[in-house]
TIZA-38287 format. One record per residue: x, y, z of N, C-alpha, C, O in turn. Coordinates in steps of 0.1 Angstrom, whole numbers, m for minus. Example, Ala and Ser with C-alpha at 12.3 -4.5 7.8 and 13.67 -1.06 7.14 Angstrom:
# TIZA-38287
132|m57|78|123|m45|78|132|m33|78|142|m33|85
128|m22|71|137|m11|71|129|0|79|134|11|80
This chain:
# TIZA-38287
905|1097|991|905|1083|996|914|1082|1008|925|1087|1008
909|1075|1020|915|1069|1029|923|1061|1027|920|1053|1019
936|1059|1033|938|1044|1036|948|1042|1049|951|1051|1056
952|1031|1053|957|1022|1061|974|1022|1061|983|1015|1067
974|1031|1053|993|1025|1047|1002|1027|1060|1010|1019|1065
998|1043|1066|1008|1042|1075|1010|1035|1088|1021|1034|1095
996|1029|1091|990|1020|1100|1001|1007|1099|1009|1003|1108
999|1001|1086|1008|990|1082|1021|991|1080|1027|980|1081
1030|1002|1078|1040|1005|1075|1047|1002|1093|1055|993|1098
1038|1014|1101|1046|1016|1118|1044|1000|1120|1051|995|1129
1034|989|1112|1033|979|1124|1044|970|1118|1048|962|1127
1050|969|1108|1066|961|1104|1074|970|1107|1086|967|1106
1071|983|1113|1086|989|1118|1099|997|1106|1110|1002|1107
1090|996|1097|1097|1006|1082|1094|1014|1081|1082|1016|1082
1103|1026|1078|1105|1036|1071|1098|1041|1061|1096|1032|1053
1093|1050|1058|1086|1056|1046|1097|1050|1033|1093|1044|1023
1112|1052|1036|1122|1048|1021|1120|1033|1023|1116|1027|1013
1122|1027|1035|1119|1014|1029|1107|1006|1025|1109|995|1020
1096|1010|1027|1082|1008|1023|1082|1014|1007|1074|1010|998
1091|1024|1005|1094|1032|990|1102|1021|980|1100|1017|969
1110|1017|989|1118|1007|982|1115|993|976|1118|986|967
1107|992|985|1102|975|982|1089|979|971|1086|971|963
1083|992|972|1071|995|960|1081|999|949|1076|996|937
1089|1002|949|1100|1008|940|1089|1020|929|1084|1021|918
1091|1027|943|1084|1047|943|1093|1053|950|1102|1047|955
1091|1065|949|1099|1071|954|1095|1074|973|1084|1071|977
1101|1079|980|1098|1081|998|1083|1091|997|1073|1091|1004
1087|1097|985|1075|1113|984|1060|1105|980|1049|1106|986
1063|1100|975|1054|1089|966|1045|1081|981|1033|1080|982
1054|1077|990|1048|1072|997|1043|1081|1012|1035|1078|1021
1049|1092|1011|1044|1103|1023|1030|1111|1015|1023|1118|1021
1029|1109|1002|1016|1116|996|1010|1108|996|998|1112|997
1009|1092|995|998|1083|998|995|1080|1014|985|1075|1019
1003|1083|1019|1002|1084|1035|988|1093|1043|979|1090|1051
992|1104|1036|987|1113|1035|976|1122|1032|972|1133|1035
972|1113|1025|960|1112|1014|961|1126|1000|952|1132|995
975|1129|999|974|1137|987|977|1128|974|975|1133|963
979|1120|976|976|1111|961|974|1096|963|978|1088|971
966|1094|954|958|1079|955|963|1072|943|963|1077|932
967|1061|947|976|1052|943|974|1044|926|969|1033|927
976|1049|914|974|1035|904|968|1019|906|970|1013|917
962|1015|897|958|1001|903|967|994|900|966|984|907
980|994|891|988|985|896|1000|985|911|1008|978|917
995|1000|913|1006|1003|928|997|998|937|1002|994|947
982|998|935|977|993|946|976|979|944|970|976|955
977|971|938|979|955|940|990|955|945|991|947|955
1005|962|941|1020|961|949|1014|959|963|1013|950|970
1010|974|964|1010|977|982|1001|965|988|1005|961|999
990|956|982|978|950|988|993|936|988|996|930|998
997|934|978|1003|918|979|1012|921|990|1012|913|998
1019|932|992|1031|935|1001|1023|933|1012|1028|923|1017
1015|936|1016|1012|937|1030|1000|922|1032|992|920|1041
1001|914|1022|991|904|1024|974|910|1024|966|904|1030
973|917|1020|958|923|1023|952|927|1008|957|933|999
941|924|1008|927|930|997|931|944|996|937|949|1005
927|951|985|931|964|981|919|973|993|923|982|1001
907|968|994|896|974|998|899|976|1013|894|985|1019
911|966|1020|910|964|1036|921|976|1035|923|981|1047
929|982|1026|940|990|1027|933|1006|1028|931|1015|1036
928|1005|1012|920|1020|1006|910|1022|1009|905|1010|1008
900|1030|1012|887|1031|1013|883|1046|1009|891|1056|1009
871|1047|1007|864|1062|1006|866|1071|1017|864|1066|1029
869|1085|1015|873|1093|1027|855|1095|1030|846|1095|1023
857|1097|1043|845|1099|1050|843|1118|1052|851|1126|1057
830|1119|1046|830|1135|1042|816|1137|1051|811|1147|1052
């Protein structure tokens, strides 16, 4: 799965810990969803979608193969 996280993260200007903190995950947590080595729970991904004001779908998407 694709997503948008770190797009969203550089455009408020936070840190991987502080984007960790406000999901309350850990920093690792959020450099493996960055990343795309791990894709997020559905309740981590309504956190991340309410945090950033956005639909889960405009965040995550299918990796393009």
């Amino acid at each position: 799965m694709d997503n948008r996280l770190r797009e969203l993260r550089d455009a408020r200007g936070w840190s991987q810990g502080e984007l960790a903190e406000q999901l309350q995950v850990s920093r690792q947590t959020v450099n493996a969803l960055e990343t795309g080595k791990y894709d997020p729970s559905l309740p981590l991904a309504f956190r991340i979608a309410d945090l950033f004001g956005a639909k889960i779908e405009d965040i995550f998407f299918p990796a393009v193969t």
